[in-house]
N, C-alpha and C positions, 0 to 999 in steps of 0.2 A: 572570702566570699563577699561579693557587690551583692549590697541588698538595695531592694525599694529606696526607701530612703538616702541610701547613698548617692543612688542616680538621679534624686530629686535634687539633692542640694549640690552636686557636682556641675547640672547644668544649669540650677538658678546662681551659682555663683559665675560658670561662663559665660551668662547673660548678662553679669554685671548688676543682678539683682537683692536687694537686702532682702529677707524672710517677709518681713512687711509690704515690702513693692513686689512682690509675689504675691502675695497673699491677695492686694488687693486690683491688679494685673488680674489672675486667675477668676476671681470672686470669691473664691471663701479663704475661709476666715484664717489670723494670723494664728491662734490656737493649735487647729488642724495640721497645719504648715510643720510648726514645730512637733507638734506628734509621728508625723509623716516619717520628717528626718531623722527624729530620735528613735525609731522605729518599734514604733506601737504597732499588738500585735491585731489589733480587734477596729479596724478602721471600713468607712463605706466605699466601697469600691466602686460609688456612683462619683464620688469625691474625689478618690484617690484617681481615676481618670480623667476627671477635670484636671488637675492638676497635670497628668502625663502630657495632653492633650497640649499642652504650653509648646510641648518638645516634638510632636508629631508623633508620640506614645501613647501605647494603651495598654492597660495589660489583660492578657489572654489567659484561656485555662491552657493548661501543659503540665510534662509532668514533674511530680513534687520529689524535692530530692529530701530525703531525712536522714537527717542529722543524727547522730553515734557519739556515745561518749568514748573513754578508752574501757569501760568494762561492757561494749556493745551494746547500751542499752539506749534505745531512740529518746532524742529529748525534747 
């Protein structure tokens, strides 16, 4: 499964960009950047579409798929 983060760092590296010249490209901060990718669960999503926004991304509501372990219990 492509997460958030993945899709942040998949096209700041097809841009040719280091985390820093993102970070500072986008405006905020190098911190966040690396939260983003490492995929922190608790981020502002006024942020986190700044960020998209580099890519002509945003993210929208839709719906949520939830995750199962093998004894079916959502995690």
């Amino acid at each position: 499964m492509s997460t958030l983060g993945d899709f942040v760092k998949e096209n700041r590296k097809k841009a040719g960009l280091t985390q820093k010249e993102f970070a500072l490209r986008s405006g905020l901060g190098l911190r966040f950047i690396r939260e983003l990718e490492q995929g922190k669960t608790t981020l502002r999503l006024d942020k986190v579409n700044q960020a998209l926004s580099m890519f002509g991304a945003e993210a929208v509501p839709g719906k949520a798929e939830k995750l199962r372990d093998k004894g079916g219990r959502t995690k």
